[in-house]
DOZAMAR-749595 format. One record per residue (C-alpha): residue number from 0; x, y, z. Coordinates in steps of 0.1 Angstrom, whole numbers, m for minus. Example, Ala and Ser with C-alpha at 12.3 -4.5 7.8 and 13.67 -1.06 7.14 Angstrom:
num->0 east->123 north->m45 up->78;
num->1 east->137 north->m11 up->71;
***
This chain:
num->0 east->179 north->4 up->m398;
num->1 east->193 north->28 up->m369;
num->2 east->175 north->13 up->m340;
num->3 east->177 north->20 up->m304;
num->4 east->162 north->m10 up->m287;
num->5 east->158 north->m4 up->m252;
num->6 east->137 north->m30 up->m227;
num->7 east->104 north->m26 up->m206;
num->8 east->128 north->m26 up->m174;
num->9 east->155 north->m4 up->m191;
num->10 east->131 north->26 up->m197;
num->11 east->126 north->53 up->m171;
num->12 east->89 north->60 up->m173;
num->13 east->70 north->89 up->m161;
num->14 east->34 north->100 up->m150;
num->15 east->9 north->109 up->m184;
num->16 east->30 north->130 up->m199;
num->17 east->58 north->142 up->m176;
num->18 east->88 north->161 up->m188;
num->19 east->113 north->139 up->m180;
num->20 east->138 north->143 up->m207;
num->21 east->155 north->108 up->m207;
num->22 east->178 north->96 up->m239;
num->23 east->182 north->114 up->m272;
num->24 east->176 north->103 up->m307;
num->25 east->190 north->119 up->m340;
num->26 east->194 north->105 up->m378;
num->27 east->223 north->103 up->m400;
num->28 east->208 north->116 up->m434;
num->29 east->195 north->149 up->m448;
num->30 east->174 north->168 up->m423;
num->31 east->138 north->186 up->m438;
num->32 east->148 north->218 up->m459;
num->33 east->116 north->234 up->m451;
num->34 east->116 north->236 up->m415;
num->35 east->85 north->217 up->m410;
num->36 east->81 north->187 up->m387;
num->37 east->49 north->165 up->m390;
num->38 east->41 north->144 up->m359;
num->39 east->17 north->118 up->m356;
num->40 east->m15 north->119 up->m334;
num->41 east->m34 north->90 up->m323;
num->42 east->m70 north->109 up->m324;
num->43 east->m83 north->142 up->m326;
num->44 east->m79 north->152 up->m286;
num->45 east->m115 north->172 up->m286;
num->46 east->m107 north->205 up->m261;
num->47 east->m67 north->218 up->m261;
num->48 east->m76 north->230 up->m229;
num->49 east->m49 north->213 up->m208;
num->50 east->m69 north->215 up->m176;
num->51 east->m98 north->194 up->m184;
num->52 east->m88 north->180 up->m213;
num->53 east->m96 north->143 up->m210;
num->54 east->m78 north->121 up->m239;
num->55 east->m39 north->116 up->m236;
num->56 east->m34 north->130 up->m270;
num->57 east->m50 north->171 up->m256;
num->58 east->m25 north->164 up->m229;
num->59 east->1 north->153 up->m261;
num->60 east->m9 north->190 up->m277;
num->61 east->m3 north->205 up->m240;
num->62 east->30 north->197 up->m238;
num->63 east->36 north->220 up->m271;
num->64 east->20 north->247 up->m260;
num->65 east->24 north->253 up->m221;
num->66 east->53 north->247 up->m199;
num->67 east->51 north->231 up->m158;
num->68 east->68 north->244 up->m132;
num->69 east->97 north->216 up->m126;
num->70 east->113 north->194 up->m153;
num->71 east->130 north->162 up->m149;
num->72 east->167 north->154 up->m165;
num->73 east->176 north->121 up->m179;
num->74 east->191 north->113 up->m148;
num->75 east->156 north->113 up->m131;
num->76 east->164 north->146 up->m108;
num->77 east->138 north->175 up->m110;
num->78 east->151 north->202 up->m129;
num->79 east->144 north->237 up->m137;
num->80 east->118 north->244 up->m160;
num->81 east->97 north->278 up->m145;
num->82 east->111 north->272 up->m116;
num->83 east->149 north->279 up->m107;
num->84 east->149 north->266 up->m75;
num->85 east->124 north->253 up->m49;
num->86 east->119 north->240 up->m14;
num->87 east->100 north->213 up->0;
num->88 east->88 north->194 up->30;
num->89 east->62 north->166 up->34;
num->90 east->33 north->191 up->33;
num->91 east->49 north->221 up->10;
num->92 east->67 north->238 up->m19;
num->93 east->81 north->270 up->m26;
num->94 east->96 north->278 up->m59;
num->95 east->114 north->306 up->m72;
num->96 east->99 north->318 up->m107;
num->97 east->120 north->326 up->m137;
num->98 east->122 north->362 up->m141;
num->99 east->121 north->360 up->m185;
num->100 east->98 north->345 up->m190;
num->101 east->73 north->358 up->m212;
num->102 east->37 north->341 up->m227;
num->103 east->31 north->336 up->m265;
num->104 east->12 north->370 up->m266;
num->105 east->46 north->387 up->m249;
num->106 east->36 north->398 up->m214;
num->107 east->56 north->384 up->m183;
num->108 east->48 north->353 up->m166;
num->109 east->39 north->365 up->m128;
num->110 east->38 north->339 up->m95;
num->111 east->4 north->353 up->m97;
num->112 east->m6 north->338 up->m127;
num->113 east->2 north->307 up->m120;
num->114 east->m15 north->308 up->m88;
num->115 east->m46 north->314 up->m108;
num->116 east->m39 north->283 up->m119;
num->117 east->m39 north->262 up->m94;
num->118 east->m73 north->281 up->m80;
num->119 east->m89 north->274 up->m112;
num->120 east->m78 north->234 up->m108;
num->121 east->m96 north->233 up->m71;
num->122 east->m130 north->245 up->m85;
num->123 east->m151 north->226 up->m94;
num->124 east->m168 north->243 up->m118;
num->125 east->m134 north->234 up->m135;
num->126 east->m136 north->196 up->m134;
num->127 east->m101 north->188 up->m141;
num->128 east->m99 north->150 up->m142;
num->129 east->m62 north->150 up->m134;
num->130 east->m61 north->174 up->m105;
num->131 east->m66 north->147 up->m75;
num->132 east->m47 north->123 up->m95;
num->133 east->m11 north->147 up->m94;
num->134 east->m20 north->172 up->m65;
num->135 east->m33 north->146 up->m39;
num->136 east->m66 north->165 up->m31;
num->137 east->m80 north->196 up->m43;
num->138 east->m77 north->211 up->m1;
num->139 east->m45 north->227 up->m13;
num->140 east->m40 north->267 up->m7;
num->141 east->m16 north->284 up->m27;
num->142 east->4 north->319 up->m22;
num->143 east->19 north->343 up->m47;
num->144 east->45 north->368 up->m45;
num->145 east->55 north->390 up->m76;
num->146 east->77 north->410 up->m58;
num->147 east->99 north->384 up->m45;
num->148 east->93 north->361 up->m73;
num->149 east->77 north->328 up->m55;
num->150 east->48 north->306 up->m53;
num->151 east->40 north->279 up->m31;
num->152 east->15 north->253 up->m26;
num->153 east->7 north->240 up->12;
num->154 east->m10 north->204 up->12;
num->155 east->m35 north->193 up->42;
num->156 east->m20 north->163 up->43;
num->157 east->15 north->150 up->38;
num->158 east->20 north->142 up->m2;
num->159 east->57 north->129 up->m8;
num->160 east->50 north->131 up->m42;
num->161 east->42 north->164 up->m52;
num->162 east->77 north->179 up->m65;
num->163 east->77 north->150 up->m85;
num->164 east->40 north->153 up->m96;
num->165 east->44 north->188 up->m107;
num->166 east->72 north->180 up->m135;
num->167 east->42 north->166 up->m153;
num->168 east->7 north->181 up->m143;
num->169 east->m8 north->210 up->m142;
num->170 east->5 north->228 up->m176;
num->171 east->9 north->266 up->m168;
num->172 east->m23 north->292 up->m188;
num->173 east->m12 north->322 up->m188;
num->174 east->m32 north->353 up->m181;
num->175 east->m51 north->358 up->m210;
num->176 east->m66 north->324 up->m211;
num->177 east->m77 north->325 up->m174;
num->178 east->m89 north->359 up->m180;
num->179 east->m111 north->337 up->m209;
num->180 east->m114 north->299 up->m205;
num->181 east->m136 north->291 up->m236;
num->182 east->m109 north->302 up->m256;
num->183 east->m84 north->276 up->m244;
num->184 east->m105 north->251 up->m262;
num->185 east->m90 north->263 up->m299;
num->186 east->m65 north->286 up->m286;
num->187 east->m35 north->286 up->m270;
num->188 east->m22 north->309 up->m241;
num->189 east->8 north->297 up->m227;
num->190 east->48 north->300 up->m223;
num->191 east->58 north->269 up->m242;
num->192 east->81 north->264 up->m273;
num->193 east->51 north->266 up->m296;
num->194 east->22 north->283 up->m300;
num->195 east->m11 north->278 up->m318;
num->196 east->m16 north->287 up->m354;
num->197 east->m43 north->266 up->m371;
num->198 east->m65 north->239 up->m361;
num->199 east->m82 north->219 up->m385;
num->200 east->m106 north->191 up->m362;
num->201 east->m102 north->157 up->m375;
num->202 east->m70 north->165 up->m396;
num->203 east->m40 north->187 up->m378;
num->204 east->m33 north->210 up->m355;
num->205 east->m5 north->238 up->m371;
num->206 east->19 north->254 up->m340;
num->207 east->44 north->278 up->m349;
num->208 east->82 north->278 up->m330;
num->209 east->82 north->309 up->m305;
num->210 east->114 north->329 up->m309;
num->211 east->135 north->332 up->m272;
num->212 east->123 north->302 up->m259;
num->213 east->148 north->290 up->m232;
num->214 east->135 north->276 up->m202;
num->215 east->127 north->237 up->m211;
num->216 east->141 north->211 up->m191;
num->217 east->176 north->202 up->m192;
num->218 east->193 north->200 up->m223;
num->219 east->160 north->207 up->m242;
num->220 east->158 north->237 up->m252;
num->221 east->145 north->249 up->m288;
num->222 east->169 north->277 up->m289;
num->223 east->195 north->254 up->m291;
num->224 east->202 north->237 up->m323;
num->225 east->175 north->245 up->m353;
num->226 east->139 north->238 up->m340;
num->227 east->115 north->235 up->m367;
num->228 east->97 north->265 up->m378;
num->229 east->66 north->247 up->m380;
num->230 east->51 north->216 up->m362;
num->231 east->20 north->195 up->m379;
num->232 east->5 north->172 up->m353;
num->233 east->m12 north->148 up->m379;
num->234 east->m43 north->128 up->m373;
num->235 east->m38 north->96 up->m379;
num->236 east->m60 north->67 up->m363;
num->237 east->m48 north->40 up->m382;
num->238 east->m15 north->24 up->m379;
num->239 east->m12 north->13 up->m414;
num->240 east->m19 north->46 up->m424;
num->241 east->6 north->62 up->m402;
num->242 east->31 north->38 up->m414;
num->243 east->24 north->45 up->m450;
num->244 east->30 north->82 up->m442;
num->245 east->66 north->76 up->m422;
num->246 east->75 north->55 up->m456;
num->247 east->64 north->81 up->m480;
num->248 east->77 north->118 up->m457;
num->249 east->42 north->125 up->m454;
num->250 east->51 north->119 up->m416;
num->251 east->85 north->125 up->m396;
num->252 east->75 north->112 up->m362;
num->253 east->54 north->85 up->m349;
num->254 east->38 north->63 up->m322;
num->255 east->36 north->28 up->m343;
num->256 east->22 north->m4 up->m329;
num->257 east->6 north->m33 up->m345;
num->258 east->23 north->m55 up->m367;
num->259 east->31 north->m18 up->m386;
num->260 east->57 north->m21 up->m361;
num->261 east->73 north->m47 up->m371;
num->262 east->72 north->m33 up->m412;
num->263 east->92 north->m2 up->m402;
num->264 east->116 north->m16 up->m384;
num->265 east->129 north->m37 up->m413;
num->266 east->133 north->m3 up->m431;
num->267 east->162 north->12 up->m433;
num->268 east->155 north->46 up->m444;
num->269 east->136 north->49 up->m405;
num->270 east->151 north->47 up->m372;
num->271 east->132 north->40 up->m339;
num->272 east->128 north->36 up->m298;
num->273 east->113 north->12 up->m279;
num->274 east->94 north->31 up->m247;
num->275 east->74 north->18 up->m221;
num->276 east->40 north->35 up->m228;
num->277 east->19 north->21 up->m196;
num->278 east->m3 north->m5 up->m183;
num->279 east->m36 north->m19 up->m186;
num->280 east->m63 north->m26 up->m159;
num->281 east->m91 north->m49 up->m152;
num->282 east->m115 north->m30 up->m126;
num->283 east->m145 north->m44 up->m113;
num->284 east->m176 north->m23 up->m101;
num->285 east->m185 north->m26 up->m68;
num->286 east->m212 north->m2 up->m65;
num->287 east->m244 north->m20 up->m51;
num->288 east->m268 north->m34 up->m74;
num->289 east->m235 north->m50 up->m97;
num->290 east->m223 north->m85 up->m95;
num->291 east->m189 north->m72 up->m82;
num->292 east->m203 north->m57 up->m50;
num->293 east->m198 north->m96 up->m41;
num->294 east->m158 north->m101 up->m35;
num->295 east->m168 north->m138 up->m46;
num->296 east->m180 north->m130 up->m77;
num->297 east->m148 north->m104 up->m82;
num->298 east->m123 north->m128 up->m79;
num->299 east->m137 north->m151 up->m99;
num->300 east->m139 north->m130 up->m127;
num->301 east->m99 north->m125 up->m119;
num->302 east->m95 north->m162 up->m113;
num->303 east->m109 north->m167 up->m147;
num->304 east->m83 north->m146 up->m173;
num->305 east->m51 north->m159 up->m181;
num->306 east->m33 north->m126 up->m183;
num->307 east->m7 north->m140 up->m209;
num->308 east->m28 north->m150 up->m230;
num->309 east->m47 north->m117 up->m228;
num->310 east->m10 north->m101 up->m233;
num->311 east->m8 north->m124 up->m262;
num->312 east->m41 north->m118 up->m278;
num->313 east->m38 north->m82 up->m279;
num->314 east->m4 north->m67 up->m275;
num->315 east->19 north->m100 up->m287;
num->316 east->57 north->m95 up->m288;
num->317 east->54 north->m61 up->m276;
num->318 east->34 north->m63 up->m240;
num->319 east->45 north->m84 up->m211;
num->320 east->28 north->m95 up->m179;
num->321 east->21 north->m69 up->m157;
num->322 east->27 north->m75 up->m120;
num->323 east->25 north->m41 up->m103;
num->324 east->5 north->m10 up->m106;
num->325 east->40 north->4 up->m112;
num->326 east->59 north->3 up->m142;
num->327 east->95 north->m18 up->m140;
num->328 east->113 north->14 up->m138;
num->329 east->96 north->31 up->m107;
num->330 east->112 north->36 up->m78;
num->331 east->91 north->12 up->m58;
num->332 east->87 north->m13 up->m83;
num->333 east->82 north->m48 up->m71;
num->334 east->77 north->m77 up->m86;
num->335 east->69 north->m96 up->m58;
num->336 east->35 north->m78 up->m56;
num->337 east->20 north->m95 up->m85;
num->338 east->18 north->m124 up->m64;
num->339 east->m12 north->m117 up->m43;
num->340 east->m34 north->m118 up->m77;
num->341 east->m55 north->m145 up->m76;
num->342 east->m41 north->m170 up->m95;
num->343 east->m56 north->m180 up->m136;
num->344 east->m77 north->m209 up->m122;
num->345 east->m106 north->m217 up->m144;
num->346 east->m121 north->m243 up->m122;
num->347 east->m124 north->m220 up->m95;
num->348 east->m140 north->m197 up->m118;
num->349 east->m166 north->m222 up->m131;
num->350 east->m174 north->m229 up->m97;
num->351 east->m187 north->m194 up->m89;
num->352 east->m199 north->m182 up->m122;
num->353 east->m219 north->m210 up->m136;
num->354 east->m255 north->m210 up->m138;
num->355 east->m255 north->m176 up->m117;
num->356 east->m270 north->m160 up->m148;
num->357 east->m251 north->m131 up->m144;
num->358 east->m248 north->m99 up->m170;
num->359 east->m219 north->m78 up->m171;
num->360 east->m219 north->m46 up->m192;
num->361 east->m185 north->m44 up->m199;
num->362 east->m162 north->m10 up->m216;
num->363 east->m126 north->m10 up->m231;
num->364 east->m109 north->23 up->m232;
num->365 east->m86 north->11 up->m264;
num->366 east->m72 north->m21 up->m243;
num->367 east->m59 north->m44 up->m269;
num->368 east->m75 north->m77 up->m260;
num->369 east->m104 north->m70 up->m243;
num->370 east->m125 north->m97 up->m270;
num->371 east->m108 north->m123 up->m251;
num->372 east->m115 north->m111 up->m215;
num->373 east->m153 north->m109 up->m229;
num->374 east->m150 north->m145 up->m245;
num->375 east->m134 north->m162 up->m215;
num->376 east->m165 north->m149 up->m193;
num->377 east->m189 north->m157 up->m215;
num->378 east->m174 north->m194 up->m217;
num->379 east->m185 north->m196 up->m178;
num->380 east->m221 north->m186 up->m186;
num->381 east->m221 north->m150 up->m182;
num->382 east->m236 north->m129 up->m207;
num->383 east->m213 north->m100 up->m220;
num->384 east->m217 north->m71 up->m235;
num->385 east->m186 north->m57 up->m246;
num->386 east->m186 north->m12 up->m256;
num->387 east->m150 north->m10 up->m270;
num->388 east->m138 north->27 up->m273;
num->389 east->m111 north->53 up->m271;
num->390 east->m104 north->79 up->m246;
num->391 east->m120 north->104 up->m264;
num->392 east->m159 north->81 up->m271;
num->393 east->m184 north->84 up->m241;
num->394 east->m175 north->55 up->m225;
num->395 east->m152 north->78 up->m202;
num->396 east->m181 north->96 up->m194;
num->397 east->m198 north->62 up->m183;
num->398 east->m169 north->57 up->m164;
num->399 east->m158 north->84 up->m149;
num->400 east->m193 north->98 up->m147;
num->401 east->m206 north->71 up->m125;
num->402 east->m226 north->53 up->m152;
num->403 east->m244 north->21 up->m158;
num->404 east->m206 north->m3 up->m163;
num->405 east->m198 north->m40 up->m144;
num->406 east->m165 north->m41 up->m162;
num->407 east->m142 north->m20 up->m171;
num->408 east->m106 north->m27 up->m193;
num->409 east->m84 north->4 up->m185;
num->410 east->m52 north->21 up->m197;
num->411 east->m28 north->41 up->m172;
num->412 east->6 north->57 up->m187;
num->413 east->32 north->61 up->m176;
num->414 east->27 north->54 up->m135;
num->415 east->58 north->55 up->m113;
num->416 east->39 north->68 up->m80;
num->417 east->8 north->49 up->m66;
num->418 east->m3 north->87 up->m54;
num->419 east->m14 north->86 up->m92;
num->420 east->m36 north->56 up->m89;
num->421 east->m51 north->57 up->m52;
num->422 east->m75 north->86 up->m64;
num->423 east->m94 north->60 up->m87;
num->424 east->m92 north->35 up->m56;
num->425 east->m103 north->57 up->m31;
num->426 east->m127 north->81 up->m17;
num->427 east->m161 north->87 up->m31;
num->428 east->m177 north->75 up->m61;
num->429 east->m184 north->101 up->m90;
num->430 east->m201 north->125 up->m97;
num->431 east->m183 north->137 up->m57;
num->432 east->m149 north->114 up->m62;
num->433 east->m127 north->99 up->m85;
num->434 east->m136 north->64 up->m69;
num->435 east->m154 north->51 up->m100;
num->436 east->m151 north->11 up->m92;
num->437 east->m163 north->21 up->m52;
num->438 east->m136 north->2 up->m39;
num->439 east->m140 north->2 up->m4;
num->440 east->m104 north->m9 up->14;
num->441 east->m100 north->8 up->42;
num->442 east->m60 north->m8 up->50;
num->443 east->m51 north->2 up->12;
num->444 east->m61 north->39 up->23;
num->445 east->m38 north->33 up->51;
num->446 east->m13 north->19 up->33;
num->447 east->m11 north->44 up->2;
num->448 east->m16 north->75 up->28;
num->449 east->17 north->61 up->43;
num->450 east->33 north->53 up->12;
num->451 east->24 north->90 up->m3;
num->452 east->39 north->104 up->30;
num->453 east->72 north->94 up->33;
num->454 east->102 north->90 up->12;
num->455 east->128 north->62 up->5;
num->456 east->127 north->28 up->16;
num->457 east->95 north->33 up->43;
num->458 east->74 north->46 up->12;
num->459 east->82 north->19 up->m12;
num->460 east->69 north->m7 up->18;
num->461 east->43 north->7 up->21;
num->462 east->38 north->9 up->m15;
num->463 east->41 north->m27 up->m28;
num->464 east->18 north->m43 up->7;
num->465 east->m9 north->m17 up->m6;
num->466 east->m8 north->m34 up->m40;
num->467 east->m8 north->m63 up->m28;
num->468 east->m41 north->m54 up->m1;
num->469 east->m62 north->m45 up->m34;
num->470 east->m49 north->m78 up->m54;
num->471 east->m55 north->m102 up->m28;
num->472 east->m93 north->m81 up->m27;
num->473 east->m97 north->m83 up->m60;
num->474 east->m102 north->m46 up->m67;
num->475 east->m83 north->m40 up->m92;
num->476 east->m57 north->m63 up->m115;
num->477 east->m27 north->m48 up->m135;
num->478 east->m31 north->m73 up->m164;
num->479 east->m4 north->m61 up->m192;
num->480 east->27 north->m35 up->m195;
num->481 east->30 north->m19 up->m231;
num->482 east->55 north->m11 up->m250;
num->483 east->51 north->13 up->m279;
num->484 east->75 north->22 up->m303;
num->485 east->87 north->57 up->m317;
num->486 east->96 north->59 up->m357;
num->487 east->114 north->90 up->m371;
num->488 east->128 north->96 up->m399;
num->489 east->163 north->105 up->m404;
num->490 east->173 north->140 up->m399;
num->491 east->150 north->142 up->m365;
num->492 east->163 north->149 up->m331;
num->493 east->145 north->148 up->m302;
num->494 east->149 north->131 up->m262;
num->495 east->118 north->115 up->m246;
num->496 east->95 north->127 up->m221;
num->497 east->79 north->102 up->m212;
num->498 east->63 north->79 up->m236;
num->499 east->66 north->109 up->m263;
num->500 east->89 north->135 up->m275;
num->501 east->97 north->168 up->m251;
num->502 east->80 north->192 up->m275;
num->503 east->111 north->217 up->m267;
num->504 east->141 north->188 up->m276;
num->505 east->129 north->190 up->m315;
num->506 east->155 north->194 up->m338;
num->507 east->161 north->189 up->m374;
num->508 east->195 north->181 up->m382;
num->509 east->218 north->181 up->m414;
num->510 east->227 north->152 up->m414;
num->511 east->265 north->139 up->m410;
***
């Protein structure tokens, strides 16, 4: 088979769903004579609103329908995307807004409207769950200017990462759907390469190809080359299933994992890329009244997993050891971090956990492995209850809505900047903050303020001793990377963005 193997290390990964456009793909056979392209998703992704939408796969859908206001190229620079041109400082960014662009209902794009954005993501009426995460607070103020063209966006405190931030998050609504924001939940309103035709919950979601489109990120475009006509974003849970469908055309494009994986790529009639999808997480609660309010008891519970065997147990060939918070290609990646976990020491465990009679309630948000994390602590005496679920069940409202959890087995994709991960690890505990585990660590703050306020080799300093503050504290251990793998059939083009395809990059070829 046509295979583009690429390692953990060798991928550039992005925050959820950024649009960094970073290698292309394309087949050598016949390409699809009816202009339709069916792409896999994972589950059905509840609201298509891209603001609060909580599972990765609405934010999957998003990138389809509505555009941001920087790209990135495969080089890793931000590139134009809404946005010509911009300027920055520590604190600030002003961009200069395409003057053609036009929404899926034809009227003009204005600075103004995507303004209204940004002052819909502040309120909290809105509860966007990404907002802190990518814009650093929600304190921001934001200015419009038709006339001249600009918008800009002034942080209250310095946020080094917010150029970067804003290739991925927040997706641009266009008038109509601010004007109405029940309607974003089954409709779309935006300015991206498709737009909304059907939805069918449960089974597909139908988007049409807008005619014009031109402003994608660099060298994605669906004017260039033949786009589909039509994409069909498939429900499919099951990997078997989605496999079956790649091997029979019922599917073009798809996220495989599983031993699946392995099936396809013996196949020649499908081609496929290895991406880094993310990395899962072992958080602790600390609130009072849980066991892990006592740093003791924490780091037991850490001492006590052997993280490669957890890797092993759930992810086999196709995870590794994770290390960092970061993923291998970030730009303060280090290794060297991973060494202030506490070390897989059962005895030390033992010594802490037995006969404390403790119960932990614990949830997995579709970690592979998370039986064995349950099994290992209930070998010390504790008594487990495991709630296994997807990003979509209610254990993210238990989570995230500052329910009754001691445990919790979490997935983060795509994280190149720890501005994305010191919401969850700072600040106040929901329903007021992000700060679900209550991690109070006061020199992580610190560090991660510094870290998110300066560029080059100060910021990735800071970066990695901030890790290593909330290792050594036990608040929060990066346990696995992922790697997931992209089938297509031949005849599909497409570059990455992210750990998925940029929506605007597909292509159906002719073959050669």
């Amino acid at each position: 088979m046509a295979r583009k193997a690429m390692s953990l290390v060798a991928v550039a990964a992005t925050i959820v769903m950024a649009t960094a456009s970073l290698s292309g793909c394309s087949g050598s056979m016949a390409g699809r004579d009816d202009g339709v392209l069916k792409v896999r998703i994972a589950e059905d992704p509840g609201t298509l609103d891209p603001h609060t939408g909580k599972s990765g796969t609405s934010l999957v859908i998003a990138g389809y329908l509505y555009d941001t206001l920087v790209g990135r190229s495969p080089e890793g620079k931000v590139v134009p995307r809404l946005a010509t041109d911009w300027e920055v400082s520590p604190t600030s960014a002003t961009f200069t807004i395409r003057e053609d662009i036009t929404c899926s209902d034809g009227t003009p794009l204005k600075p103004s409207d995507i303004a209204a954005n940004f002052e819909r993501l502040k309120d909290p009426k809105t509860q966007s769950p990404y907002a802190v995460n990518f814009l650093g607070s929600t304190a921001y103020t934001v200015t419009s200017d038709d006339a001249a063209g600009t918008f800009s966006i002034e942080t209250p405190e310095p946020f080094g990462a917010l150029l970067y931030n804003l290739s991925g998050f927040p997706r641009i609504v266009c008038a109509a759907g601010l004007d109405d924001t029940t309607t974003l939940e089954r409709a779309s309103h935006g300015t991206g390469p498709y737009v909304l035709e059907k939805v069918s919950p449960g089974d597909r979601y139908t988007l049409k190809a807008r005619e014009g489109y031109a402003w994608g990120p660099e060298g994605s475009t669906a004017a260039e080359g033949r786009a589909p006509d039509t994409v069909e974003l498939v429900v499919v849970p099951n990997d078997t299933t989605a496999a079956n469908l790649l091997l029979s055309g019922g599917l073009d494009l798809a996220s495989v994992d599983g031993t699946e994986r392995a099936r396809l790529e013996e196949r020649d009639e499908i081609a496929s890329q290895d991406v880094a999808q993310g990395i899962t997480t072992l958080l602790i609660n600390q609130a009072e009244g849980h066991p892990g309010a006592d740093a003791a008891i924490r780091e037991a519970l850490v001492h006590a997993v052997d993280r490669g065997a957890m890797t092993q147990a759930g992810l086999g060939q196709y995870g590794a050891v994770a290390d960092s918070l970061l993923l291998p290609d970030a730009p303060c990646y280090a290794p060297s971090t991973g060494e202030s976990l506490p070390d897989f020491d059962v005895d030390a465990a033992r010594t802490v956990l037995e006969g404390k009679g403790l119960s932990l309630k614990i949830y997995s948000i579709g970690v592979a492995g998370s039986e064995y994390v349950s099994e290992t602590w209930r070998a010390l005496g504790v008594d487990t209850e495991l709630n296994v679920g997807d990003q979509t069940g209610p254990g993210m409202d238990v989570i995230f809505g500052g329910g009754d959890w001691d445990a919790v087995l979490l997935p983060f994709s795509g994280v190149v900047q720890l501005s994305t991960m010191a919401p969850i690890l700072t600040g106040e505990s929901p329903p007021a903050g992000s700060n679900f585990a209550s991690v109070d660590n006061p020199t992580f703050l610190r560090l991660a303020t510094e870290a998110s306020a300066s560029v080059g080799d100060g910021a990735c300093e800071s970066a990695s001793e901030a890790q290593r503050q909330v290792f050594q504290n036990s608040d929060i251990a990066p346990m696995s990377f992922i790697t997931s793998g992209i089938f297509y059939r031949h005849g599909v083009e497409y570059r990455l963005a992210g750990s998925r395809e940029e929506a605007a990059s597909l292509t159906l070829t002719d073959g050669q």
